[in-house]
C-alpha positions as CSV (number, residue, x, y, z in Angstrom):
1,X,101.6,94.7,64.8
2,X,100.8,98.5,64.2
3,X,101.7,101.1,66.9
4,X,100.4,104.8,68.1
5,X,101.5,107.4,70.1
6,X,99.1,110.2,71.6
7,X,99.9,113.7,69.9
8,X,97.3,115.4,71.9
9,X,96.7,116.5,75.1
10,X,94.2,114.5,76.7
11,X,92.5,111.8,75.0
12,X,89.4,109.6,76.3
13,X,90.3,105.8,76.3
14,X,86.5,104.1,75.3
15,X,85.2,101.1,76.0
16,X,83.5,100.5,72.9
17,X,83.9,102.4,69.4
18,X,81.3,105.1,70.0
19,X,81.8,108.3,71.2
20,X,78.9,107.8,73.5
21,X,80.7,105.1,75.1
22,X,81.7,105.0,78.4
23,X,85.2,106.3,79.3
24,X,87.3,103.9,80.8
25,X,90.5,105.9,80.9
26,X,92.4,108.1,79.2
27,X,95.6,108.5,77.1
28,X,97.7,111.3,77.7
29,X,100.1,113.0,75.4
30,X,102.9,111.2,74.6
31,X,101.5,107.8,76.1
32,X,102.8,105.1,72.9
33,X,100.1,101.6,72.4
34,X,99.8,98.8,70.4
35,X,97.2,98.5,67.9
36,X,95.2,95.7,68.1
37,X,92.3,96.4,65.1
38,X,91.4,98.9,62.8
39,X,87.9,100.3,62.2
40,X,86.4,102.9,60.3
41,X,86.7,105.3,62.7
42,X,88.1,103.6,65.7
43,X,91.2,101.8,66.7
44,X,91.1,99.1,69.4
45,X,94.8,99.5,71.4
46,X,96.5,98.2,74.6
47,X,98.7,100.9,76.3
48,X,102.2,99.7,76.4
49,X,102.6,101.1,79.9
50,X,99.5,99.0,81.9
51,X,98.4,96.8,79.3
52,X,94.7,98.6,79.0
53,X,92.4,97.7,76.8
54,X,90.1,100.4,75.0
55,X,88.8,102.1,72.0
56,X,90.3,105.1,70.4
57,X,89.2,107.9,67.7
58,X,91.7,107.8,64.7
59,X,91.8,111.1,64.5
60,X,93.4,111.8,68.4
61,X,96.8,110.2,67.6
62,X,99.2,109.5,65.5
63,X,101.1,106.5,64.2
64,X,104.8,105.3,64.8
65,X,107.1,102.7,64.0
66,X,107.9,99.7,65.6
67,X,111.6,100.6,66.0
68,X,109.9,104.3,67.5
69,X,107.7,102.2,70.0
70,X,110.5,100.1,71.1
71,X,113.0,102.6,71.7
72,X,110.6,104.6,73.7
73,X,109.7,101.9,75.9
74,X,113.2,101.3,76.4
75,X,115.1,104.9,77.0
76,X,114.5,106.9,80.0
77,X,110.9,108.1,80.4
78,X,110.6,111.9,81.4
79,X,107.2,113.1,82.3
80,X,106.1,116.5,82.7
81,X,105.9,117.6,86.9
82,X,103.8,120.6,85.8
83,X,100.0,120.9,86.8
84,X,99.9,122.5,83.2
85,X,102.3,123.7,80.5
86,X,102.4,124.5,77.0
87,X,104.0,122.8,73.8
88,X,105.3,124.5,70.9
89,X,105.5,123.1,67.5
90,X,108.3,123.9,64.5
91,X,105.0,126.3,63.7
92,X,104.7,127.5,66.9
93,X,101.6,126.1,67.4
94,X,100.7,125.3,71.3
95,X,100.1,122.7,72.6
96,X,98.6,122.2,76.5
97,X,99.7,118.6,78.4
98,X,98.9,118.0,81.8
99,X,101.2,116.7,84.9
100,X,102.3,113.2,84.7
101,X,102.4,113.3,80.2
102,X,105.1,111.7,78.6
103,X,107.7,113.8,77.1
104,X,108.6,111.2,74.2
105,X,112.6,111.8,73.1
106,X,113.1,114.3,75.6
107,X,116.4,116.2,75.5
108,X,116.7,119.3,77.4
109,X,113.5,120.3,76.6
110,X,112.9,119.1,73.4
111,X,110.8,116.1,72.2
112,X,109.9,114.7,69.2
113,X,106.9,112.6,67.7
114,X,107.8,111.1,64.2
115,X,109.0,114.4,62.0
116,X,107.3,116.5,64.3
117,X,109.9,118.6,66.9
118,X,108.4,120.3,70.1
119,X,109.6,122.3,72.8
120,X,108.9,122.3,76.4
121,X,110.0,124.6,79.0
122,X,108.8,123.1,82.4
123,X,109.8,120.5,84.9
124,X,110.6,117.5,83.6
125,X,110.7,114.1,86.2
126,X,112.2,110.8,84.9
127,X,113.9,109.2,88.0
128,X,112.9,106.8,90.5
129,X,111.4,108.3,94.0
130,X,111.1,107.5,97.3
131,X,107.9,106.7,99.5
132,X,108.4,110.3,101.3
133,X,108.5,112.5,97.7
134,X,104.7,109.9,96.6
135,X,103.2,111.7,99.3
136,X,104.6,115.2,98.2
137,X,103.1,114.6,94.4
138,X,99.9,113.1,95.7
139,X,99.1,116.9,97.1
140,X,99.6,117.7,93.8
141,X,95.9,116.4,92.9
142,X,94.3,117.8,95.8
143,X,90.9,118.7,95.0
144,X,91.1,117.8,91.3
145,X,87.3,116.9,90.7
146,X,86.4,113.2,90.4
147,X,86.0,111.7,86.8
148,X,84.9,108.1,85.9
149,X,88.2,107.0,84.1
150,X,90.0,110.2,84.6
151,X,93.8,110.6,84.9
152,X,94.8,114.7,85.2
153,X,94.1,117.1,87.7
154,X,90.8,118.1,86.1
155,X,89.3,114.9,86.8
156,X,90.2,111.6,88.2
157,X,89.2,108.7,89.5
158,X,90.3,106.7,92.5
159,X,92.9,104.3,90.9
160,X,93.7,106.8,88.1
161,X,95.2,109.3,90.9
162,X,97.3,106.1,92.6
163,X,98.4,105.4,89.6
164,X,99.4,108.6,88.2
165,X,100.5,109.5,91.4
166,X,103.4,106.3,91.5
167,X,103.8,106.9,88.0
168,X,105.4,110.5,88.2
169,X,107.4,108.5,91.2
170,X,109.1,106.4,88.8
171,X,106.6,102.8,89.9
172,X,104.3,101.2,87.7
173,X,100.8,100.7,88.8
174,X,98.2,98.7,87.1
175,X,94.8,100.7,85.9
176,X,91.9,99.7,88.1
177,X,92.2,99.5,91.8
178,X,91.4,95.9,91.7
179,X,94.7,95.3,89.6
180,X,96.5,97.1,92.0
181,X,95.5,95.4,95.2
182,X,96.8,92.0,93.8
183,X,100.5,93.9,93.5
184,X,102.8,94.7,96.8
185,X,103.3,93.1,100.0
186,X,100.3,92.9,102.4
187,X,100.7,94.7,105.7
188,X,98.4,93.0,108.3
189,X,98.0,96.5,110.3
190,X,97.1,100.4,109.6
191,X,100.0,100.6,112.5
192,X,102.7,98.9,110.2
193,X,101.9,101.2,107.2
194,X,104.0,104.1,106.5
195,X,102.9,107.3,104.0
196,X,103.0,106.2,100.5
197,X,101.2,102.7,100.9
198,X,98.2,102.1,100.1
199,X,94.7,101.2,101.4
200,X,92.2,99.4,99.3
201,X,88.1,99.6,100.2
202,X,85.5,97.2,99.3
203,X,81.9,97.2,98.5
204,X,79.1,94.7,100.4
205,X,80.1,91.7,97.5
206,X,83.6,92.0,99.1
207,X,84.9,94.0,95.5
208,X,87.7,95.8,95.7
209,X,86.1,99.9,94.3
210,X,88.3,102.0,96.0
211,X,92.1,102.8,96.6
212,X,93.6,106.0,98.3
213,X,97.4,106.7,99.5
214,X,98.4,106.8,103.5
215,X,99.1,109.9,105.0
216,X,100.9,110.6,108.3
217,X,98.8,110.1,111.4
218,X,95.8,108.0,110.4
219,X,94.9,110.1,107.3
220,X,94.6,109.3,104.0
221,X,94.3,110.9,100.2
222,X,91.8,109.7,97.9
223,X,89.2,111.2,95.6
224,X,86.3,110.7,96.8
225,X,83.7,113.4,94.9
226,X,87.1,115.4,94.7
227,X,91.4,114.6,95.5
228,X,90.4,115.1,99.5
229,X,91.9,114.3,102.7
230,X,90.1,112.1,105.4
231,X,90.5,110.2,108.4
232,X,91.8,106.7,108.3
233,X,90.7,103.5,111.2
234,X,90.3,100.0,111.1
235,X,86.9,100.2,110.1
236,X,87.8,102.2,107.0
237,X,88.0,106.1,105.7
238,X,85.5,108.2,108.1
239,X,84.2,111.7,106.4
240,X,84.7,114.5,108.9
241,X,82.2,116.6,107.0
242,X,79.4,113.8,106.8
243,X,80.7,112.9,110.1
244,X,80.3,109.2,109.3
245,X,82.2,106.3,107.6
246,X,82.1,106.4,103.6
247,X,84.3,103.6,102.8
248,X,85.2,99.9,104.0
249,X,88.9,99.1,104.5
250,X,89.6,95.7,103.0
251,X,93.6,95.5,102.6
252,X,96.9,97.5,103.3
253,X,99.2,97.2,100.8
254,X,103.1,98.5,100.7
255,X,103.9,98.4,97.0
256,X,107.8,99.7,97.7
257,X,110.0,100.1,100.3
């Protein structure tokens, strides 16, 4: 088995080797894979953190060895908590990476992919957080504009904020919101939920296509055209500014304590 790593700051995650295929997700720097196959011009991968599945151009990342990949899945993972910050190379070269990267070998505030040394000089997260301090990074996203597959601040997608959001948290998510509704403990009530948990929406085949976190008194975040704020009832998420309901509630789920 081959393995990556993403040198760059933002890469889109394909679901077929063309770069007019759709985007499925993205790879962030610092985020390490398995290689799956080789093409030309594409590698097929599977992130090592959700076990995602997707095409990527050889050019966007680098290559590391097994001995790399398994240390990095094993030592503590710090992740950048800024919106935006800047890299420098040994050639002080720059390098942007947006909230929630990984910061690969991090030691006060230097990383390190294969010979290559960096340093950073922002926040850096890496412990486990309560269900209060999800909340508080969720507001970090607010109004970041909606993206199909999208997992930064300038676009994201419903499941791609929850995730990213539990991520910088220190709690693994799955990719799609459907993968997440089958993890946590079901809460039979909006009543019994608490801020943090989340709520899961459904279309008129009963498929899950939607996910959003709870707020605090009957609101909930969720990016719905953008990272917004909206009521939340037993019929599901009702748009203030349409003045109607845009989304069916299907499940509650609490995914930690």
């Amino acid at each position: 088995m081959l393995y990556g790593i993403c040198n760059l700051s933002i890469v889109p995650l394909r679901a077929s080797p063309l770069n007019s295929s759709e985007m499925v997700s993205q790879v962030l720097f610092g985020e390490t894979f398995e290689i799956i196959e080789e093409e030309k011009e594409w590698s097929k991968i599977r992130l090592s953190s959700d076990k995602y599945i997707g095409f990527i151009d050889h050019k966007q990342y680098e290559k590391i060895s097994e001995e790399s990949f398994f240390k990095l899945k094993t030592e503590k993972q710090y992740l950048t908590a800024e919106v935006i910050e800047i890299i420098t190379n040994d050639k002080n070269e720059l390098t942007t990476i947006p909230l929630g990267a990984n910061l690969p070998f991090y030691d006060h505030g230097k990383l390190k992919i294969n010979k290559q040394s960096y340093l950073y000089k922002g926040l850096a997260v890496h412990q486990k957080k309560s269900k209060k301090e999800i909340t508080q990074f969720a507001f970090y996203y607010l109004n970041s504009p909606f993206l199909w597959g999208g997992k930064t601040p300038f676009g994201i997608d419903s499941s791609g904020f929850t995730q990213m959001v539990y991520k910088l948290c220190g709690h693994m998510l799955f990719r799609d919101a459907k993968e997440q509704a089958a993890q946590g403990e079901v809460l039979s009530f909006i009543e019994e939920s608490e801020p943090g948990d989340l709520a899961f929406f459904d279309d008129d085949e009963g498929e899950i296509i939607h996910v959003g976190i709870i707020l605090k008194d009957y609101h909930i975040i969720h990016c719905h055209g953008k990272v917004r704020i909206d009521m939340l009832d037993h019929s599901g998420i009702f748009n203030a500014d349409l003045q109607q309901h845009t989304h069916k509630l299907r499940i509650i789920k609490k995914m930690i304590d």
